[in-house]
C-alpha positions in Angstrom: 108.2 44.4 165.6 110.9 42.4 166.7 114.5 43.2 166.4 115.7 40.9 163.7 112.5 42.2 161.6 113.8 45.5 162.3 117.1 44.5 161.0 116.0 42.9 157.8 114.0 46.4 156.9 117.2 48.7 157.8 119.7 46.4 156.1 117.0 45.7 152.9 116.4 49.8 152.9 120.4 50.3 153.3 120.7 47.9 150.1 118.2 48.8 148.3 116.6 45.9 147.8 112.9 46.9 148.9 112.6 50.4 147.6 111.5 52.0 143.7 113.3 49.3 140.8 115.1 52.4 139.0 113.9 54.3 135.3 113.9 53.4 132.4 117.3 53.4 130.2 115.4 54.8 127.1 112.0 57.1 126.5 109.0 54.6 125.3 106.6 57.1 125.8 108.3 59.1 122.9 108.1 55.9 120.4 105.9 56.7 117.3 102.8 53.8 116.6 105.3 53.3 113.4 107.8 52.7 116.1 106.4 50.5 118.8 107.5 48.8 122.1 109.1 45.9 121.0 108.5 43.3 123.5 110.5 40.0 124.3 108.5 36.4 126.0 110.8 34.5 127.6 109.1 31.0 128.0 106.6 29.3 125.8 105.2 26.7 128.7 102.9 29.1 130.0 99.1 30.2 128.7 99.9 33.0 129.6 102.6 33.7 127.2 100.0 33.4 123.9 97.4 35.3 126.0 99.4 38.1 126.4 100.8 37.8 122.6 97.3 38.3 121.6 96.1 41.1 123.6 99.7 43.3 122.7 99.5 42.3 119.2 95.6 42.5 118.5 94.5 44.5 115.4 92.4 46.3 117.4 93.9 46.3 121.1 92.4 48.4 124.0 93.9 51.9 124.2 96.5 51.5 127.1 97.9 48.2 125.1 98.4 50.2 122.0 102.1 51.5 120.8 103.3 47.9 122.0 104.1 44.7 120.1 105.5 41.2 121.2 108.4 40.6 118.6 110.1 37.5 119.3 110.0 35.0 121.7 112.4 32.0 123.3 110.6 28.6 123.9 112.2 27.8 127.1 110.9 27.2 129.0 110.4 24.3 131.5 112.7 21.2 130.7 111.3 18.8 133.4 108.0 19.5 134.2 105.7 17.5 131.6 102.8 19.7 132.2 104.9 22.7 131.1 107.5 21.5 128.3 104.9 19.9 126.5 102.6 22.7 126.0 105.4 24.2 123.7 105.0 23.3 120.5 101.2 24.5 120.7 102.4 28.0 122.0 105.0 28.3 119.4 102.2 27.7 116.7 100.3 30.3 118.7 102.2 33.3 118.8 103.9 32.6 115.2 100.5 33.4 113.7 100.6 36.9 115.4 104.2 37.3 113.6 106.4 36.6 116.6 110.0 35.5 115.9 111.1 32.1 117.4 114.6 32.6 118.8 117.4 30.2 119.5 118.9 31.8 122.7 118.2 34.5 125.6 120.9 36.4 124.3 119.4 36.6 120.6 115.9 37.6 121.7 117.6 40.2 124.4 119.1 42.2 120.9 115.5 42.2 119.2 113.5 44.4 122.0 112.8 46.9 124.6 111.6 45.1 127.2 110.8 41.3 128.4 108.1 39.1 129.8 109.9 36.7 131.4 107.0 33.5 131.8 108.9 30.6 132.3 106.4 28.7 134.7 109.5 26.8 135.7 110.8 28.8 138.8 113.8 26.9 139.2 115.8 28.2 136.0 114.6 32.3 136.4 117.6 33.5 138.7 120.2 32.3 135.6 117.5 33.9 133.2 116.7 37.2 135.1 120.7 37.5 135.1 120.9 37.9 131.8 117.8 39.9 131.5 119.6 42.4 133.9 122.5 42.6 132.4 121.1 43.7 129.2 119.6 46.4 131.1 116.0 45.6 130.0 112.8 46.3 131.9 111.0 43.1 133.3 107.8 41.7 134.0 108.3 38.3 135.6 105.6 36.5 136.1 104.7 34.1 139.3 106.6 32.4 140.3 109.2 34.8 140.5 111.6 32.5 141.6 111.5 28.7 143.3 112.8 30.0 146.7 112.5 33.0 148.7 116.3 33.4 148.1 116.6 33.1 144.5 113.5 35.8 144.6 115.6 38.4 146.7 118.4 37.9 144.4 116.6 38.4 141.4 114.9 41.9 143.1 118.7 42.8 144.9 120.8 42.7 141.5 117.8 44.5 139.4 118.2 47.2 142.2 121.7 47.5 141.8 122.2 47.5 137.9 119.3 49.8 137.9 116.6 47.8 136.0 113.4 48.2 136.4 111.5 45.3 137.4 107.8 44.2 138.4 105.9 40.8 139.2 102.1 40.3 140.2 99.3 37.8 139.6 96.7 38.8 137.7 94.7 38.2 140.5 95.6 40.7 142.5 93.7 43.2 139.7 90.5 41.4 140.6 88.0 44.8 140.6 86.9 44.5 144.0 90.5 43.6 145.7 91.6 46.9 144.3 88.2 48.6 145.2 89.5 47.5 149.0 92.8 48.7 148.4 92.5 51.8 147.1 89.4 52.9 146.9 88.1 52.7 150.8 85.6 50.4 149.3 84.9 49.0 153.0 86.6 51.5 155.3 89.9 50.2 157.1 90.6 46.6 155.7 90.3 44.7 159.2 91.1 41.4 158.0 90.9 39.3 155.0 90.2 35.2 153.9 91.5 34.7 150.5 91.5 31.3 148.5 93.0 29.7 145.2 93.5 26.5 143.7 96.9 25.1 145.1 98.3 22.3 143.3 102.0 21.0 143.8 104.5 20.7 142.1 108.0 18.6 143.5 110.9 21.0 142.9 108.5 24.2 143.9 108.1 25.0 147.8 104.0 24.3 148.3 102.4 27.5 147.7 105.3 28.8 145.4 104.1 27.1 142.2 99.9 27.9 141.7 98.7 29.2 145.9 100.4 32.1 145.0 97.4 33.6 143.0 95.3 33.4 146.5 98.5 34.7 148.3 98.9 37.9 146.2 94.6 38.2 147.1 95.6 38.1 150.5 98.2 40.8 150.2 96.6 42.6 148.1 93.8 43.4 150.3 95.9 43.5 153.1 98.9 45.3 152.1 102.2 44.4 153.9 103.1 44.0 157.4 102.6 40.5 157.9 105.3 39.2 160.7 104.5 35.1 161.5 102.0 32.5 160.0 101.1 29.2 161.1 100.2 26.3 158.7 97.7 23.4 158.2 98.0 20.9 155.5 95.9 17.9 154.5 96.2 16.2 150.7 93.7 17.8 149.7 94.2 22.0 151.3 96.3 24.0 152.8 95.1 27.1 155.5 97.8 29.4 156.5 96.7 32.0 158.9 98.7 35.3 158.9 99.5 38.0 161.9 99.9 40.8 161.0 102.1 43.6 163.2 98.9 45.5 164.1 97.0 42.8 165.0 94.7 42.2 162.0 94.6 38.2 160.7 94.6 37.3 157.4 93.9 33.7 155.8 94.7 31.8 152.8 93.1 28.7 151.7 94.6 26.6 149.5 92.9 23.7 147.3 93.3 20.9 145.3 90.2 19.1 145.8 86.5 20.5 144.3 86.0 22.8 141.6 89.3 25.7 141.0 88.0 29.0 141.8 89.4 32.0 143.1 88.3 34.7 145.5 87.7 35.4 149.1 86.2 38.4 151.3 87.6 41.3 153.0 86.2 42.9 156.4 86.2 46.5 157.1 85.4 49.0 159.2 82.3 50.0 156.8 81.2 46.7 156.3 82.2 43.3 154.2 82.8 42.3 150.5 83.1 39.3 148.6 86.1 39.6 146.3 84.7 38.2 143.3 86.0 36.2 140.3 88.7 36.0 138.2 88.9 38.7 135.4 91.3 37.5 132.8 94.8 38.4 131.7 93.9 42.1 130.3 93.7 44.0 134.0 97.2 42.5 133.9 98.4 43.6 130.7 97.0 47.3 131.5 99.3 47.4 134.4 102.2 46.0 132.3 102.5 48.2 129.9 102.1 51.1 132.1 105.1 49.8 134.1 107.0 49.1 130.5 106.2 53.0 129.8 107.2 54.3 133.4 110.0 52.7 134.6 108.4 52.3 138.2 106.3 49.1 139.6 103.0 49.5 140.2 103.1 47.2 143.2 106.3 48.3 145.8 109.1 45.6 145.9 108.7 45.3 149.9 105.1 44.2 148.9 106.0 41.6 146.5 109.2 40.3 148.5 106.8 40.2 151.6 104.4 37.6 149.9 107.6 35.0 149.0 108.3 35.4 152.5 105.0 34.3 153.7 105.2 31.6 151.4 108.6 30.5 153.0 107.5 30.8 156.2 104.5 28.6 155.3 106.8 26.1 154.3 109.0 25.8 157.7 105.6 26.0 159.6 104.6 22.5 157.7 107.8 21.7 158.5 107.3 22.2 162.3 104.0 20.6 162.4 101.7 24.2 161.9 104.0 26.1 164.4 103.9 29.9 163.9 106.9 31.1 162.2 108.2 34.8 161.9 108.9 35.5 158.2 112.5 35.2 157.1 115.0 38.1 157.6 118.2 38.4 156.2 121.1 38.7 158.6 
């Protein structure tokens, strides 16, 4: 590991940046059915936002979902992607027919609940939304991206640490059975390396992989847990392959696309053998996770981790930049 790297880990760890997101402020595990988990979506430009709405406020929702309920809700939201802002007015129709209040600002919706989903699929405004998510000393989920920089991300995860809110972010890919069969089951012995892919479209005020290759990235990581230390990038207009090193010598590779059919997947190898990684599973692994985290206080997926895969994604970025030259993941000084 080289000395910078060694500096970014003491100074995160001195700042507490990369270490456990805090407790929770109040007791949900004490709240009565008659008294659930009120829950807050911020951002209506998402699926993901209705998806989540329906599987928290089902009649009949799986046991782990039960005792919460999405309340109220604030539109915004993308206001300058088209793909985002106009799928609005749908999702407000959507999650109003599961009783969900519309609000007219952050700050009303933030005096209605527990805890928030924060979806905006815009990363660009999160950092000014996060803020005021933090400062009301609410639990978060924030959903990918988590922010549209690697800076803006580490600022989010660095004031959460320091007001003591607890926070967590993950793609619903990473719950795919098998990736978390490698992880933590031993499901193949010691993971020895790892070719994930996604669909990676593009979108112009995202870095490349920040707005949709970061479902195949968090496959990646999730199989190969952190430790990755440079990555070297090839682009076409139609993929992306990033090839990671990691500090003990394993190699890990994401494949982006935006040509063919959208699927997601890859295979890990291992000591014991090799496995495909399968297909997507839907939102409800997810939501499981969620409300565990909402119930806890404590991520289930460490904030080194997720501030690891943002780096990658960064240093993909200034690899295109340099022509597919390998480039150490950004530190801070």
């Amino acid at each position: 590991m080289n000395y910078k790297r060694r500096s970014f880990i003491k100074k995160s760890l001195a700042a507490g940046v990369v270490t456990g997101m805090g407790t929770l402020p109040f007791s949900v595990s004490a709240k009565s059915k008659a008294d659930p988990i009120k829950i807050g979506i911020i951002g209506l430009d998402t699926s993901h936002s209705p998806a989540f709405t329906k599987l928290f406020n089902s009649e009949n929702p799986r046991p782990e979902l039960a005792g919460f309920r999405v309340v109220a809700a604030y539109p915004y939201g993308s206001r300058d992607i088209e793909s985002s802002y106009k799928r609005i007015p749908d999702y407000i129709n959507q999650v109003k027919e599961f009783g969900v209040e519309i609000t007219e600002s952050i700050e009303d919706l933030l005096s209605k609940v527990d805890v928030v989903l924060l979806e905006t699929n815009d990363g660009k405004p999160r950092l000014e939304q996060a803020r005021k998510v933090i400062q009301a000393n609410k639990p978060f989920f924030i959903d990918k991206p988590v922010a549209a920089s690697f800076a803006d991300t580490l600022t989010i995860y660095k004031e959460a640490k320091q007001n003591q809110v607890p926070i967590f972010s993950a793609s619903s890919l990473r719950y795919m059975s098998n990736a978390q069969a490698v992880r933590h089951e031993g499901k193949i012995g010691k993971v020895l390396g790892c070719d994930a892919f996604s669909p990676a479209t593009l979108e112009p005020g995202h870095p490349d992989l920040f707005w949709y290759g970061i479902h195949g990235v968090e496959i990646l990581f999730t199989v190969m847990g952190s430790g990755c230390e440079s990555v070297s990038r090839i682009t076409s207009p139609d993929e992306e392959l990033v090839v990671g090193k990691w500090k003990d010598g394993r190699i890990g590779t994401f494949r982006g696309m935006r040509a063919g059919k959208h699927e997601y997947g890859g295979t890990a190898f291992g000591s014991d053998g090799n496995l495909v990684l399968g297909n997507y599973e839907g939102y409800e692994p997810l939501a499981v996770k969620i409300a565990e985290f909402f119930k806890s206080g404590k991520s289930p997926v460490d904030a080194a981790e997720t501030l690891e895969i943002y780096a990658f994604m960064e240093a993909a970025e200034e690899s295109k930049r340099k022509g597919g030259a390998s480039v150490s993941l950004p530190t801070i000084l």
